[in-house]
C-alpha positions as CSV (number, residue, x, y, z in Angstrom):
1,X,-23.0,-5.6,-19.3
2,X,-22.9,-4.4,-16.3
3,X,-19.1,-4.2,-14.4
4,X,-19.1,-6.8,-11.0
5,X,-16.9,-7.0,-8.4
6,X,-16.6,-10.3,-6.9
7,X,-16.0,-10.8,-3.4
8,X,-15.2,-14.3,-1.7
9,X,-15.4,-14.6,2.3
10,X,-18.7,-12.1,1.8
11,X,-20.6,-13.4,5.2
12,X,-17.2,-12.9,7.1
13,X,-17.0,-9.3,9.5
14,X,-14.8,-7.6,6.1
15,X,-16.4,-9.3,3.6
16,X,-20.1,-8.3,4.5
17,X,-18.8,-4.7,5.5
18,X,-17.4,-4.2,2.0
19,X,-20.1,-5.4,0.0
20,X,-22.4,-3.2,2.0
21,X,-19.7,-0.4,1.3
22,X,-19.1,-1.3,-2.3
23,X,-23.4,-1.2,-2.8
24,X,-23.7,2.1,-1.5
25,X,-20.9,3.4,-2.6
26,X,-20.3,2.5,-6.6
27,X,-22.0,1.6,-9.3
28,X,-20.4,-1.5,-9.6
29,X,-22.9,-5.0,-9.7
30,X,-21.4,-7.1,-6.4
31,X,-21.7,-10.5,-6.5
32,X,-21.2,-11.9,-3.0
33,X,-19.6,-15.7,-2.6
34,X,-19.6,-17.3,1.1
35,X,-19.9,-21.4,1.8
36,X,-20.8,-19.7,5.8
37,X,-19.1,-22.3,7.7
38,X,-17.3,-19.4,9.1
39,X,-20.7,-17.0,8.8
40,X,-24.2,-16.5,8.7
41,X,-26.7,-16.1,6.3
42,X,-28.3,-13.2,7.3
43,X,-24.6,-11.4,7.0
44,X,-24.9,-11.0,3.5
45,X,-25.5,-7.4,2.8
46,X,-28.6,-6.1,0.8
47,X,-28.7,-5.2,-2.6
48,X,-25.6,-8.4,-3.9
49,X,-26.0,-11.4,-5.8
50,X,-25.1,-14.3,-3.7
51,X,-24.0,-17.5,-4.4
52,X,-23.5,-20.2,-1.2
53,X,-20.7,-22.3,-2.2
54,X,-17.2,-23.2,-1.5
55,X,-14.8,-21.1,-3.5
56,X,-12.9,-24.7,-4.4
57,X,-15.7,-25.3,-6.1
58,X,-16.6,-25.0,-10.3
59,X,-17.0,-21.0,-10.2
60,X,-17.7,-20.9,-14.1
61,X,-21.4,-19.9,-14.3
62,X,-20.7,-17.1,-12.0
63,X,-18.0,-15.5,-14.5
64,X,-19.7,-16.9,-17.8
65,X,-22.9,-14.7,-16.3
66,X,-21.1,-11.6,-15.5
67,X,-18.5,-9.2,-16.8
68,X,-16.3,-9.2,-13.5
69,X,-13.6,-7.2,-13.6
70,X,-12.5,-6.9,-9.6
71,X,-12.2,-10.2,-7.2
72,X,-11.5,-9.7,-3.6
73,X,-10.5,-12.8,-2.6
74,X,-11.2,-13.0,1.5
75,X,-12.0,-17.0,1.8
76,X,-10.4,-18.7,4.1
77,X,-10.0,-20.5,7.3
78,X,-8.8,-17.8,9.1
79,X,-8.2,-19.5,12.8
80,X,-4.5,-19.3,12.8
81,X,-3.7,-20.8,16.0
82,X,-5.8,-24.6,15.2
83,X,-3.9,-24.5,12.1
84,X,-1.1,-26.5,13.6
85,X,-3.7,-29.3,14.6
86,X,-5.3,-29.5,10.9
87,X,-2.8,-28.8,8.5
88,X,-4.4,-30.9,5.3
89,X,-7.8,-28.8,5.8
90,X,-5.9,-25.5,6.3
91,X,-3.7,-26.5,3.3
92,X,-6.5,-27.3,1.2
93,X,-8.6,-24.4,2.3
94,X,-6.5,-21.5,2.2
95,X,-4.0,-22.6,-0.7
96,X,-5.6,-25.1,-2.9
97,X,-8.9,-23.1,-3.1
98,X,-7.1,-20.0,-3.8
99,X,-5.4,-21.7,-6.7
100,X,-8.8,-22.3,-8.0
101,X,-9.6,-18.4,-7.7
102,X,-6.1,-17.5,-9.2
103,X,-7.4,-20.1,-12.0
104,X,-10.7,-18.5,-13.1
105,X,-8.7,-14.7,-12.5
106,X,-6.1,-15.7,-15.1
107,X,-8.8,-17.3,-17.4
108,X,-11.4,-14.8,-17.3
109,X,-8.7,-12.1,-17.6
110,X,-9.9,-9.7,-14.7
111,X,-8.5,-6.5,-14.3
112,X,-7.3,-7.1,-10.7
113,X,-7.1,-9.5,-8.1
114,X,-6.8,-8.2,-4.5
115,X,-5.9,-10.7,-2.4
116,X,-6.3,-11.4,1.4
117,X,-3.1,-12.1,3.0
118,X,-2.5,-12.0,6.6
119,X,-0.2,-10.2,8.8
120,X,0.5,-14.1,9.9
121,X,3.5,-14.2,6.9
122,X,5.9,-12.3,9.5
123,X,6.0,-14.6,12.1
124,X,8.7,-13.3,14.6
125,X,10.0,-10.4,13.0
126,X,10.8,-7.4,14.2
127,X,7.4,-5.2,15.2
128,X,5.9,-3.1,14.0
129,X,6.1,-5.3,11.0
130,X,7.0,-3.2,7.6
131,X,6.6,-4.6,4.0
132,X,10.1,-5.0,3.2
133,X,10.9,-7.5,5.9
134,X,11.0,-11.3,4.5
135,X,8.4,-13.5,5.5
136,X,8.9,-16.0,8.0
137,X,5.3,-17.5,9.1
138,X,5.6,-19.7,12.1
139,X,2.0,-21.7,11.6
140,X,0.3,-23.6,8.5
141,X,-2.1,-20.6,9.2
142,X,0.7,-17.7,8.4
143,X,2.6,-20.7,5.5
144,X,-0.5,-20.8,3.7
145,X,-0.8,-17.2,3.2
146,X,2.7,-16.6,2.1
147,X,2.4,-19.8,-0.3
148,X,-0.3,-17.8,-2.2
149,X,1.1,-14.6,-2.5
150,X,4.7,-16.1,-4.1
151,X,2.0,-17.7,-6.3
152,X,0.4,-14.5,-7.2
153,X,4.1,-13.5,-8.5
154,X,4.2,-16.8,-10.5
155,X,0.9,-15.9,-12.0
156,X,2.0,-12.3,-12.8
157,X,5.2,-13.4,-15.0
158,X,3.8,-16.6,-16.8
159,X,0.1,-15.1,-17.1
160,X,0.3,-11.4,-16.4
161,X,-2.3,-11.5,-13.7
162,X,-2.9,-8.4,-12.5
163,X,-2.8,-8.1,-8.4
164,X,-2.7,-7.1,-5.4
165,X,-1.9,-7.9,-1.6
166,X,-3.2,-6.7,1.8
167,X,-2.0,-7.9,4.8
168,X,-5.1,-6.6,7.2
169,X,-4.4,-7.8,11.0
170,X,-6.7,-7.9,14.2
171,X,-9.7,-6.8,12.3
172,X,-13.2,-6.4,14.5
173,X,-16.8,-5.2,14.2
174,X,-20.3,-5.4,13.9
175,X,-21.1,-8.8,11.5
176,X,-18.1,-11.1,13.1
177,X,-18.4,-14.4,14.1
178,X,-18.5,-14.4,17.9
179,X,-19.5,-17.9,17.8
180,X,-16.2,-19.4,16.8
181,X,-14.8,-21.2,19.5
182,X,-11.2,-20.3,17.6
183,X,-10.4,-17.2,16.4
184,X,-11.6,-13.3,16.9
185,X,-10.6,-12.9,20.5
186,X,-13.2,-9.7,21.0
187,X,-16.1,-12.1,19.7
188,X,-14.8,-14.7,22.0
189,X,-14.8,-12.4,24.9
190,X,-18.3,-10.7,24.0
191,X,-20.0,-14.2,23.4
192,X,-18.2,-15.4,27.0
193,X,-19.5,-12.3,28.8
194,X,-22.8,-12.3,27.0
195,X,-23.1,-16.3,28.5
196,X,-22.0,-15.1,32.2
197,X,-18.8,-17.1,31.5
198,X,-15.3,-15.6,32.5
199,X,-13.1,-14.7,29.5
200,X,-10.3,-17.0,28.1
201,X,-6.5,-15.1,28.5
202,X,-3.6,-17.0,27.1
203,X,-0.5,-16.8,28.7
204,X,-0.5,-13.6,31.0
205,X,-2.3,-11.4,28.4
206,X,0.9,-9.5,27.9
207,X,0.7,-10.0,23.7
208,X,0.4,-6.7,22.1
209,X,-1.9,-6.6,19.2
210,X,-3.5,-3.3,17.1
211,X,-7.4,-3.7,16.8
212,X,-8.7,-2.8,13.8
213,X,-12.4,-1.2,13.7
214,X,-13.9,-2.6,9.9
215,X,-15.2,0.8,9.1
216,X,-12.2,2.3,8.7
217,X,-10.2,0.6,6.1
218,X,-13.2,0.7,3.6
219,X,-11.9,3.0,0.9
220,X,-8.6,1.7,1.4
221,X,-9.5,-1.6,0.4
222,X,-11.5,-0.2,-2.5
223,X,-8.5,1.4,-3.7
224,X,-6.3,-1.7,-4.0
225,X,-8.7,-2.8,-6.7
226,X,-9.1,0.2,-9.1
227,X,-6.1,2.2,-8.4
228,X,-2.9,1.7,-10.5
229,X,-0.7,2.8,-8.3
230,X,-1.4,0.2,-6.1
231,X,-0.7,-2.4,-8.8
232,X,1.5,-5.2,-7.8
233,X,2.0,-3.4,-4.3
234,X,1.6,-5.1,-0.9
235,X,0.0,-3.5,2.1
236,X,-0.6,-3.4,5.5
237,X,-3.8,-2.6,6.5
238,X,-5.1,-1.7,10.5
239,X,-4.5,0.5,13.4
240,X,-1.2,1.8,14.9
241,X,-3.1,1.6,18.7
242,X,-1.3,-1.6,19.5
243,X,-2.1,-2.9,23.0
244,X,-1.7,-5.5,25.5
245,X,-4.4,-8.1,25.5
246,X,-5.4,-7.3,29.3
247,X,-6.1,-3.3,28.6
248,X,-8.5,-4.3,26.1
249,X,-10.4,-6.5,28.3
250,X,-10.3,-4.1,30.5
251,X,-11.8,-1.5,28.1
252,X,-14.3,-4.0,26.9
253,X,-15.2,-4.3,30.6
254,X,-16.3,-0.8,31.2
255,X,-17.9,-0.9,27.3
256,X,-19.9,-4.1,28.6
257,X,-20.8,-2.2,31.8
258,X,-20.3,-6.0,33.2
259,X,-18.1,-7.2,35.6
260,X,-15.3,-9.3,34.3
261,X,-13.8,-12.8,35.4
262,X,-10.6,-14.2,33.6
263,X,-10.0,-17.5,33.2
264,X,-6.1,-17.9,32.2
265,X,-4.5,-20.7,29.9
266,X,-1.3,-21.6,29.6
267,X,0.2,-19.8,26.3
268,X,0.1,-21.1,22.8
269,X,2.4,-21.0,20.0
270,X,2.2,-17.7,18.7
271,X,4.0,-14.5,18.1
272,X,4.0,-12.5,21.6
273,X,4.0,-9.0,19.4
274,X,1.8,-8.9,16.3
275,X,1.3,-5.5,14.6
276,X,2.1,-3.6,11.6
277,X,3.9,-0.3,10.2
278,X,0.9,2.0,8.0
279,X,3.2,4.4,6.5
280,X,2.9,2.9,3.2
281,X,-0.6,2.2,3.3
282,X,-1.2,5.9,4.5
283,X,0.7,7.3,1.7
284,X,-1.1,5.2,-1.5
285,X,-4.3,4.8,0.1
286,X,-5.0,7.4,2.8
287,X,-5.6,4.7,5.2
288,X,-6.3,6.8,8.5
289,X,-7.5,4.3,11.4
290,X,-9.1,7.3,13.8
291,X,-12.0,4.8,15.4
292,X,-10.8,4.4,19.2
293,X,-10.5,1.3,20.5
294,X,-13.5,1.7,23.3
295,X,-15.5,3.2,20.4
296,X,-15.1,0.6,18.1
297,X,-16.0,-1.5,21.2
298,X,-19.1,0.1,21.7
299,X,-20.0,-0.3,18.3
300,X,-19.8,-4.4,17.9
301,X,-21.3,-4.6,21.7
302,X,-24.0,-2.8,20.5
303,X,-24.9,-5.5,17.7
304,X,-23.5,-8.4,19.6
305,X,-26.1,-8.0,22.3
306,X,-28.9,-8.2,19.9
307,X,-27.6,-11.6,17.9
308,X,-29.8,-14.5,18.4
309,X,-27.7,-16.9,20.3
310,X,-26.0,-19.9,18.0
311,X,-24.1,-22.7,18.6
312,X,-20.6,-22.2,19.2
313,X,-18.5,-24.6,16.0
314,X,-16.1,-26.9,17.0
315,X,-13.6,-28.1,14.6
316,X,-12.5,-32.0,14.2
317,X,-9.0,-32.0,14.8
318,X,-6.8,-33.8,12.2
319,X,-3.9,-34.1,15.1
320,X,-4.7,-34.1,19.2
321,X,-0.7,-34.3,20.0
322,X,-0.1,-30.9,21.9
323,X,-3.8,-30.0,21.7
324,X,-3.9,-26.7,23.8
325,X,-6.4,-27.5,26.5
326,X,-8.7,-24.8,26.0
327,X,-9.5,-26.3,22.5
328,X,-10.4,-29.8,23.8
């Protein structure tokens, strides 16, 4: 039979650019697993086997049917800053069903589990954040991830479940959710300025973040599944062009070729600086980020402007106590 990879989250901006990367570029069989409350439908990418379900849910047919030997696990609610407002779903979502995933890995006996952490788990550290710093998440968002990944250890000295973690941050491109009312601040922004609306700033827009074009981290990600050397590693994954929040609106503004209004919010409970040391990544993987910012821009403007229009999700909040205004 066959090998498969597996890949959870496959609607999502990374999910759908792997699997398209992983069907051109292997001979593996990809079986592509999305519920699409994050997603759409027509993000799948040709030539996978898809299944639309929760990944909480029983996952048995799918690895009774085939001989899957690689799961990248990228499910989860991913917008970090609700997360305070909705703890249980978070909880549920991120850790619980994850459990599930570790559950069929260890049972089935894969050969590796790469799993989708976030660059949440450093919180306030020092930036750019390095591997070897100790976690300390400040959300449910950034808690949930780190909960997993000591898991994952668990899992490797009871069950000898083979692993490994990437820590991916500020990823964009063509295939992303610019309907989520949430999280991806560039789909935000392009679906605001697609609607004639001004775009939402936080605070001052001072925060420095390091975008992350999808294209780019491709092979590195298919190396965390089939290379040994990265074998119980962690990584950071994304660009070292960390900016402030204003300059990219202000390169997205001569992308769009659209004059730009800002509509400013008072700030929200998050880390002010957010992005990551490569080095390690760079040496194990080759990870070289070289998409530019206003090319990568260009890029996801170019496919945003030909989405049909959806409607934009809102999310029942578990807890209103603090809501952030923009999310009421």
């Amino acid at each position: 039979m066959k090998p498969s990879i597996l890949v959870t989250g496959a609607a999502g901006c990374i999910g759908s650019n792997f699997c398209e990367y992983l069907v051109k570029n292997t001979e593996y069989h990809v079986i592509a697993l999305d519920d699409l409350s994050g997603s759409d439908e027509s993000f799948f990418a040709d030539g996978c086997e898809k299944y639309i379900r929760d990944v909480g849910s029983d996952l048995t047919d799918i690895f009774e049917k085939h001989n899957v030997r690689i799961v990248y696990h990228m499910a989860a609610i991913a917008a970090e800053s609700a997360s305070p407002f909705m703890r249980k779903f978070y909880y549920t979502s991120n850790i619980v069903n994850s459990a599930n995933v570790i559950n069929y890995c260890i049972k089935y006996n894969v050969d590796r589990l790469v799993f989708f952490s976030s660059m949440a788990v450093y919180g306030n550290n020092e930036t750019p954040f390095v591997e070897s710093q100790t976690p300390a998440p400040i959300d449910p968002y950034g808690i949930g991830k780190y909960a997993v990944e000591m898991d994952l250890h668990c899992a490797k000295v009871q069950h000898g479940l083979k692993w490994t973690i990437v820590r991916p941050h500020s990823v964009y491109g063509p295939k992303q959710n610019i309907w989520d009312k949430y999280r991806n601040v560039l789909g935000i922004w392009m679906r605001q300025i697609l609607n004639n609306e001004p775009i939402s700033i936080y605070g001052e827009g001072v925060q420095r973040r390091a975008f992350t074009y999808v294209d780019d981290i491709m092979l590195p990600l298919l190396l965390c599944g089939e290379d040994e050397d990265t074998l119980y590693e962690t990584f950071n994954i994304g660009s070292d062009l960390e900016m402030t929040l204003m300059e990219v609106a202000q390169v997205l503004e001569q992308v769009s070729d659209k004059p730009i209004e800002y509509k400013f919010y008072p700030g929200i409970h998050e880390a002010s600086n957010a992005y990551s040391n490569h080095d390690l990544a760079a040496a194990r993987l080759g990870l070289r980020c070289q998409t530019g910012i206003r090319e990568g821009l260009k890029k996801m403007w170019e496919w945003a402007k030909v989405q049909t229009p959806r409607d934009v999700k809102k999310f029942d909040f578990e807890l209103t106590n603090g809501l952030y205004k923009q999310f009421q």
